[in-house]
N, C-alpha and C positions, 0 to 999 in steps of 0.2 A: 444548478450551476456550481463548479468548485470553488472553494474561495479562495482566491489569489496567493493571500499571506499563505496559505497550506500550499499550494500547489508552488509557490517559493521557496520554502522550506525542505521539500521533497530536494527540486533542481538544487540544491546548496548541500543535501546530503550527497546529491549524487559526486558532487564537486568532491566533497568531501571523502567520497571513496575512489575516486582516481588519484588526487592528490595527495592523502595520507596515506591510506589502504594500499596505494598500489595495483588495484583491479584493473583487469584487460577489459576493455572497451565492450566486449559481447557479454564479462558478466553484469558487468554496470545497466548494459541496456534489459539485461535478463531482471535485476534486481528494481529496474524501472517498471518492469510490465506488472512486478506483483505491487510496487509499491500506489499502483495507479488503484486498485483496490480501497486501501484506505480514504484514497482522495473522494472515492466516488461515494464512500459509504458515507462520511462528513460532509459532503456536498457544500453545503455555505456556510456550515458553522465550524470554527476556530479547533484547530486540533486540543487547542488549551480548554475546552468545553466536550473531550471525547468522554469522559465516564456519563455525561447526559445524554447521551446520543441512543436513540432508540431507532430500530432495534440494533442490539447488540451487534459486536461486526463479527461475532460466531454466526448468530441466525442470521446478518447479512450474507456471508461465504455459503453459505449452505442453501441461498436461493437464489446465487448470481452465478451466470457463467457469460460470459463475453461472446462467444461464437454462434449465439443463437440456439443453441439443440436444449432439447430438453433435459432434467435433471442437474444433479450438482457437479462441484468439480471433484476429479481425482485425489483421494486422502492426500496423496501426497504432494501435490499442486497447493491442496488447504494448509495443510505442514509448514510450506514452505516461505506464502501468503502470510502468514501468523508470525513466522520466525523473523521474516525480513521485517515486517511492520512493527514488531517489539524493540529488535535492533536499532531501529526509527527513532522510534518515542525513547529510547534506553540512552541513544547520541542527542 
């Protein structure tokens, strides 16, 4: 299950890029679907405890994709997954 404080955090960044950033509403919800990624890899434990988190959220992306099929996601879907959640942790 996620844990709320992370999954807070997330909703307040998103705030935070309508309200500062200026983002139109479809990138905000676009920069939601990757940031739902990190939520799921931390699952109950505290973003502030992410360097303990096994496995890594590389070898996590690499064996998760949301839509059911097999195989990993598109490099550049990973790219983009990694970029937003850096951005994340960097605000």
């Amino acid at each position: 299950m996620v844990n709320r404080r992370n999954y807070l955090l997330v909703k307040e960044y998103s705030l935070y890029q309508s309200d500062h950033l200026q983002l139109n509403p479809a990138s905000i919800g676009r920069y939601w679907f990757y940031l739902k990624y990190p939520l799921l890899w931390a699952d109950e434990i505290l973003f502030s405890r992410a360097p303990d988190i096994q496995p890594s959220f590389a070898q996590f992306l690499i064996n998760r994709r949301q839509d059911g099929k097999q195989g990993s996601m598109a490099p550049c879907t990973v790219y983009k997954i990694v970029q937003t959640t850096k951005r994340f942790f960097i605000w």
